[in-house]
PASEBA-1860 file (N, C-alpha, C; in nm, 3 decimals):
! residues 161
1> XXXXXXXX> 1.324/0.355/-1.294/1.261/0.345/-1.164/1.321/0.230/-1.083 ~ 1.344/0.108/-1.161/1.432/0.017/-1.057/1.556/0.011/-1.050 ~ 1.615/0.095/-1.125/1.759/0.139/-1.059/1.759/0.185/-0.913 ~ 1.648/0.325/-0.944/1.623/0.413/-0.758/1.578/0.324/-0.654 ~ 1.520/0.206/-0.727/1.503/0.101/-0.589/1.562/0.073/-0.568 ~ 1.682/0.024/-0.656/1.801/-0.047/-0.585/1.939/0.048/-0.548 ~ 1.923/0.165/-0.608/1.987/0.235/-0.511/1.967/0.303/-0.377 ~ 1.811/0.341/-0.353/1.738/0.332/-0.233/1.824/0.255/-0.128
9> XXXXXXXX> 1.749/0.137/-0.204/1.793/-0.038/-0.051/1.937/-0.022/-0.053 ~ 2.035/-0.013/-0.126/2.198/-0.014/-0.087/2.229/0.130/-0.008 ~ 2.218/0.261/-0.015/2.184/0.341/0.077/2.142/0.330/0.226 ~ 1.958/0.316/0.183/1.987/0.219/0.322/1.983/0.136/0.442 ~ 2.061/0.033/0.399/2.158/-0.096/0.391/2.254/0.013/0.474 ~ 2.344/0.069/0.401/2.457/0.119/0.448/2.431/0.211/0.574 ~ 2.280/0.282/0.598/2.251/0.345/0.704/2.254/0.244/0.788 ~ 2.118/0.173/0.766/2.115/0.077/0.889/2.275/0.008/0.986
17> XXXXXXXX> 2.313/-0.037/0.873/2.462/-0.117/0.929/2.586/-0.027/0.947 ~ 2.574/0.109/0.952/2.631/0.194/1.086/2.634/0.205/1.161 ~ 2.483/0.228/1.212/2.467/0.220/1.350/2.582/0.176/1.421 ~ 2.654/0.029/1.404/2.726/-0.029/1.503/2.868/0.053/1.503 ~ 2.879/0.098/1.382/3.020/0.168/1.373/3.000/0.231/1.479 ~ 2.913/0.361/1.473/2.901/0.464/1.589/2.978/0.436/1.707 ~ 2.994/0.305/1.739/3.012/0.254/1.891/3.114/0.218/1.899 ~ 3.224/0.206/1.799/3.374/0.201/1.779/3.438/0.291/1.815
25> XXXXXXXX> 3.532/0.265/1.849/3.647/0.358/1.923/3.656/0.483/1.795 ~ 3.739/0.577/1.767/3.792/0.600/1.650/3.928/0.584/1.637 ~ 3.954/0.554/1.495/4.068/0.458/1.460/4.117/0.578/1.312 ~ 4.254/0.586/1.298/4.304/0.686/1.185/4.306/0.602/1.054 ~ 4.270/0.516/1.050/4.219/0.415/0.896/4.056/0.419/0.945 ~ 3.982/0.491/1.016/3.832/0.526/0.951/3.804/0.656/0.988 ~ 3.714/0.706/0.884/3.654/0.802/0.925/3.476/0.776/0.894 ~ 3.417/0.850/0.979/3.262/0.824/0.997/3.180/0.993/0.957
33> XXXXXXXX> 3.105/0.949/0.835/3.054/1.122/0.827/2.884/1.064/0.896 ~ 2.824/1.182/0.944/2.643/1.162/0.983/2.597/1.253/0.966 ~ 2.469/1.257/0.902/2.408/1.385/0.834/2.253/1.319/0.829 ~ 2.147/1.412/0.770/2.059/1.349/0.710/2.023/1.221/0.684 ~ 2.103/1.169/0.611/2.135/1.028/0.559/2.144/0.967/0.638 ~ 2.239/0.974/0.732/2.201/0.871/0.837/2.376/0.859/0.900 ~ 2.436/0.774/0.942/2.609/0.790/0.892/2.638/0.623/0.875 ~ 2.783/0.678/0.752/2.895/0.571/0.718/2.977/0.564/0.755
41> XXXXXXXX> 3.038/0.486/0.704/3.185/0.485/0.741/3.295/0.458/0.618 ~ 3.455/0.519/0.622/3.478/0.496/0.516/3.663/0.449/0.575 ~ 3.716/0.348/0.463/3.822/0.325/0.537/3.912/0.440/0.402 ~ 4.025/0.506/0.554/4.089/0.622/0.446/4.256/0.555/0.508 ~ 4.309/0.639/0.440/4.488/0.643/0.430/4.496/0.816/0.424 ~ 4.541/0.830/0.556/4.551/0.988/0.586/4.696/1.036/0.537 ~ 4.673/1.179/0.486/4.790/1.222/0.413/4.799/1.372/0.471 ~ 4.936/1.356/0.562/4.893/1.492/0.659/5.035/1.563/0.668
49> XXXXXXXX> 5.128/1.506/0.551/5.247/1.602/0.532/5.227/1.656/0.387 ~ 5.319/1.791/0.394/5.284/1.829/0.216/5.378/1.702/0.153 ~ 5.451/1.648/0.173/5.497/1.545/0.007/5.353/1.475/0.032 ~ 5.287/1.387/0.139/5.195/1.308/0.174/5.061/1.384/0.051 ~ 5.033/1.513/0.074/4.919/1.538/0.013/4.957/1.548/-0.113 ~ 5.071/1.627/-0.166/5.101/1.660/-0.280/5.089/1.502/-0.382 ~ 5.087/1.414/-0.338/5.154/1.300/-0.361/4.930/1.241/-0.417 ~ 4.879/1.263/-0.262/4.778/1.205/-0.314/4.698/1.050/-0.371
57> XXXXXXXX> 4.627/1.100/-0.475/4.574/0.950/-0.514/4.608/0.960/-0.665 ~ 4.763/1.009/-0.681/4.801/1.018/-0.790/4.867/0.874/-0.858 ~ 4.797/0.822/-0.967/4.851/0.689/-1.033/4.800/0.557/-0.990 ~ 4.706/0.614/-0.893/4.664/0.476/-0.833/4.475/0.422/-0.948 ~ 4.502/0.289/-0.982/4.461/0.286/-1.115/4.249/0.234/-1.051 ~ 4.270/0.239/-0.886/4.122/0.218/-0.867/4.123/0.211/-0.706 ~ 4.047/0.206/-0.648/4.003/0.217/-0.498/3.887/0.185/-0.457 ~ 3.870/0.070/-0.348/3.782/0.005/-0.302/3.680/0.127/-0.281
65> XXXXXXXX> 3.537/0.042/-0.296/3.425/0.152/-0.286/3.416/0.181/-0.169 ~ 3.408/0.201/-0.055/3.388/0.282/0.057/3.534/0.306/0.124 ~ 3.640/0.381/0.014/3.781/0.400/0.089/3.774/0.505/0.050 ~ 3.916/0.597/0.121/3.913/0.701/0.028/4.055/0.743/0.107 ~ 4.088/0.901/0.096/4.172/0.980/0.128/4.147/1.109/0.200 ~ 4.209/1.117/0.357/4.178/1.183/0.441/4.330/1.310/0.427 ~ 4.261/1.425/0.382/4.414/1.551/0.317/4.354/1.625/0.474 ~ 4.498/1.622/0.530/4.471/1.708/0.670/4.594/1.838/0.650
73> XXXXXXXX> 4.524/1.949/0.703/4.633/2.079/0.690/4.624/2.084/0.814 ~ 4.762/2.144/0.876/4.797/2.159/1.021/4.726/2.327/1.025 ~ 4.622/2.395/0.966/4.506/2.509/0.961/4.420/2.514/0.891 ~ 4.303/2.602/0.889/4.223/2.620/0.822/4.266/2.723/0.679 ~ 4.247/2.671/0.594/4.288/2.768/0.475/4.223/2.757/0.387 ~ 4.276/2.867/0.239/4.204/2.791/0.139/4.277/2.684/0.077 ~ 4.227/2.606/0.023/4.254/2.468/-0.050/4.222/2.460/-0.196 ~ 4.267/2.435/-0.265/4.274/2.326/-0.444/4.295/2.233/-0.498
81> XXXXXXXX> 4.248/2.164/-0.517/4.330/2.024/-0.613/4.316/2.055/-0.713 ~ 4.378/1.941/-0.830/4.319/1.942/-0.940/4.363/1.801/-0.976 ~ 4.340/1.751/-1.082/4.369/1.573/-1.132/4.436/1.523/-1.167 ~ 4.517/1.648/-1.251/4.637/1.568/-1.316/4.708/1.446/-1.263 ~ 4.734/1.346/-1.346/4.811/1.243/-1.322/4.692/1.125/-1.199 ~ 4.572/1.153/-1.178/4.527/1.104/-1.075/4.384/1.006/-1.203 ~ 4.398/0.906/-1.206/4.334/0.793/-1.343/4.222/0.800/-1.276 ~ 4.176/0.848/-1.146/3.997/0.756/-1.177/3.939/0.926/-1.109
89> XXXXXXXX> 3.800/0.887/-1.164/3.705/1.052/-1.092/3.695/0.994/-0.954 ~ 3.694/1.179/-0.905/3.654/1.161/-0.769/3.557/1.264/-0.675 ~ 3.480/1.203/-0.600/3.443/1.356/-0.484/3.533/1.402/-0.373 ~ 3.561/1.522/-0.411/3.594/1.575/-0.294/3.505/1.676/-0.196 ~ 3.499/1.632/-0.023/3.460/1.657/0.032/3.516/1.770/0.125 ~ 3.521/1.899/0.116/3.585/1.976/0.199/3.523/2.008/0.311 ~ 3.581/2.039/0.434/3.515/1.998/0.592/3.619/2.115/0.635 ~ 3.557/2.250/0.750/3.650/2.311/0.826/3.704/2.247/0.909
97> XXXXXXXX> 3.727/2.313/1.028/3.840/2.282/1.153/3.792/2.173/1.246 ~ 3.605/2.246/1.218/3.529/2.113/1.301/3.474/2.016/1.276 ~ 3.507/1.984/1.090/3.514/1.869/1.067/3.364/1.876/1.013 ~ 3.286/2.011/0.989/3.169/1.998/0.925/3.175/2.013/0.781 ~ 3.128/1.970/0.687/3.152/1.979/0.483/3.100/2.129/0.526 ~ 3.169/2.210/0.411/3.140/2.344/0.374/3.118/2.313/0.199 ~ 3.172/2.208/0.156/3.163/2.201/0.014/3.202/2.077/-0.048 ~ 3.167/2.001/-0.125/3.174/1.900/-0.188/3.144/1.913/-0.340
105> XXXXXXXX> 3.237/1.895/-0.422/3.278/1.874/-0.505/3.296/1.720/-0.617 ~ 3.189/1.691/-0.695/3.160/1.589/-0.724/3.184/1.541/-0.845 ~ 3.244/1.394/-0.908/3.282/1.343/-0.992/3.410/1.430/-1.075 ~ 3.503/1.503/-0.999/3.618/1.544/-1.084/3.709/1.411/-1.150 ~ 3.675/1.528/-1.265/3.758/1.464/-1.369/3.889/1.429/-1.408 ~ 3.914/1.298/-1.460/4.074/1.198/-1.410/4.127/1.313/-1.528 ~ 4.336/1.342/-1.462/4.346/1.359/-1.550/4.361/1.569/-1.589 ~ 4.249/1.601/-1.519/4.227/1.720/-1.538/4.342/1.798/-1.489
113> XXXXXXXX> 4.357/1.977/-1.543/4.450/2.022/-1.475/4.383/2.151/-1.398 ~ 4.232/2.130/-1.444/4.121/2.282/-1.370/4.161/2.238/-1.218 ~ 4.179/2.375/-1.172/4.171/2.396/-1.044/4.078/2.377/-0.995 ~ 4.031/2.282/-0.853/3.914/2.283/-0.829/3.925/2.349/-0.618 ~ 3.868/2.465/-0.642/3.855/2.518/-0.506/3.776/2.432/-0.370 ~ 3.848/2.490/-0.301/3.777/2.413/-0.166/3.703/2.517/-0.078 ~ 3.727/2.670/-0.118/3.718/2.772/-0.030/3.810/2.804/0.079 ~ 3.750/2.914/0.165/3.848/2.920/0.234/3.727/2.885/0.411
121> XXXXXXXX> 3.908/2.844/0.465/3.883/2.827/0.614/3.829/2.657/0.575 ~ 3.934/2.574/0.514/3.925/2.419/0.481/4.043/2.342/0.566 ~ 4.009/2.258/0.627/4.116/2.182/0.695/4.145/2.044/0.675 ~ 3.997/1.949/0.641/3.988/1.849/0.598/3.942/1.844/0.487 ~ 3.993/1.708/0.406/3.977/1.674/0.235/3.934/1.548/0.261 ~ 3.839/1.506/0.232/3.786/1.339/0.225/3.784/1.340/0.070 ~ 3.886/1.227/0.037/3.846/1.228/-0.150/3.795/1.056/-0.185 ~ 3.689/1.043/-0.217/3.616/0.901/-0.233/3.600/0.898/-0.397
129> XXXXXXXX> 3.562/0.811/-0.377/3.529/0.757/-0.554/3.417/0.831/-0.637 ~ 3.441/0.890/-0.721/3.312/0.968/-0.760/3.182/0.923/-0.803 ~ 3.134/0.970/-0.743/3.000/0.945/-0.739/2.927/0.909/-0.614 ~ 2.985/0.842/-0.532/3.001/0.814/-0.393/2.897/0.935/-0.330 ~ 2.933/1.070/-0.295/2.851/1.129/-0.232/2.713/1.113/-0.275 ~ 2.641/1.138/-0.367/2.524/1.149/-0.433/2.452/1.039/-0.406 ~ 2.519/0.902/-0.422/2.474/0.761/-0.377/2.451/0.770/-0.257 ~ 2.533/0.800/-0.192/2.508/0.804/0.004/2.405/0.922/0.055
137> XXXXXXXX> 2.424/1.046/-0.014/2.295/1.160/0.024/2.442/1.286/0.073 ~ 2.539/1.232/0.101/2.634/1.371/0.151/2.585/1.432/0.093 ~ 2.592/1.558/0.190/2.553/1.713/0.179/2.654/1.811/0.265 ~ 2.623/1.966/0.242/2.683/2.067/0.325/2.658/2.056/0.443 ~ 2.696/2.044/0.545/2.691/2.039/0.662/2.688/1.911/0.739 ~ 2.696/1.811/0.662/2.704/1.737/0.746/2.869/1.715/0.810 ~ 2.830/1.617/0.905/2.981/1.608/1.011/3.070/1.460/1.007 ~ 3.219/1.511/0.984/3.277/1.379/1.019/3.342/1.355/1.162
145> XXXXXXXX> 3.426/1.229/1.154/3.417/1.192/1.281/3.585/1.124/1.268 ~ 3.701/1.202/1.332/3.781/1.104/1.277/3.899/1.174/1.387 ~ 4.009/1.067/1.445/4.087/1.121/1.575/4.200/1.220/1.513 ~ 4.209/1.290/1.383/4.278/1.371/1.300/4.187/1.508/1.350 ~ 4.058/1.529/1.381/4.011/1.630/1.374/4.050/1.685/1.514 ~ 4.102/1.785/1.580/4.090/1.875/1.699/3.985/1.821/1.803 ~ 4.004/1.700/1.871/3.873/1.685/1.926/3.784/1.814/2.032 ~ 3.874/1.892/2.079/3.812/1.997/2.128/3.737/2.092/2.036
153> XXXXXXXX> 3.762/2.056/1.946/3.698/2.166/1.844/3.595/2.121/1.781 ~ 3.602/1.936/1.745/3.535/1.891/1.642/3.370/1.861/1.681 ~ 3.344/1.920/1.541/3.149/1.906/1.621/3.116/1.777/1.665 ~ 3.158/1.634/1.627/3.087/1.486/1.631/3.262/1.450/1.684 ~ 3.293/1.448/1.787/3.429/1.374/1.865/3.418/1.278/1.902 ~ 3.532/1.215/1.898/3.530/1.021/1.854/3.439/1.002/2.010 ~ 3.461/1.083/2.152/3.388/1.050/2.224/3.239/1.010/2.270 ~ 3.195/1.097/2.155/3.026/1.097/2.148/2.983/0.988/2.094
161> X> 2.884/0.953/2.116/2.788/0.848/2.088/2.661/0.890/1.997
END
């Protein structure tokens, strides 16, 4: 029971002290998801050529807790990863064209060579530290926010408030 308290208050902690993000320009080292929960922010390193994605968060031996990896396809398609060669678990967050999650994918395993689907009609990949979503509340549908997404298209555009 006092674990959930103290994961409660760091939750949110992290709601409350968004808010100010909201009011930031958008910048291609952040992206901002808002849902339910409330929204974060996360600092990413966007990977938006195939060597760039293929390449990944392969070998890298740890990653600050609110960073991650922004996988952009120049369409909506279907998508896969899998772990091999990649040392720590992770969530992956799959998001269509407008930048809303259709699916998230949680604590994959370092290492692995299972295919892990994204579905189809996927454009964005947010990959964070596993466990990460569940701690924060991500869910399906919620929206990110990042100047990679189509702003004409994207549901939450860096313009909105």
């Amino acid at each position: 029971m006092r674990l959930a308290v103290v994961i409660a208050a760091f939750a949110a902690s992290l709601v409350f002290v968004s808010g100010g993000w909201a009011q930031a320009s958008c910048s291609a080292e952040r992206l901002e998801m808002r849902g339910d929960f409330g929204s974060v922010r996360f600092r990413v390193v966007v990977a938006d050529t195939p060597q760039e994605r293929a390449q990944g968060l392969m070998h890298v031996p740890e990653m600050p807790r609110m960073s991650g990896m922004l996988f952009v396809y120049e369409r909506p398609q279907a998508v896969s990863f899998w772990m091999e060669n990649t040392l720590i678990p992770l969530d992956m967050i799959f998001a269509d064209e407008t930048g809303v999650v259709r699916r998230i994918h949680e604590n994959a395993i370092p290492l692995d060579r299972t295919p892990i689907p994204g579905g189809e009609g996927i454009q964005y990949v947010l990959e964070i530290n596993g466990g990460m979503a569940a701690l924060l509340g991500l869910g399906v549908g919620d929206e990110m926010r990042h100047p990679a997404i189509a702003q004409n298209l994207a549901a939450w555009p860096c313009a909105a408030e």
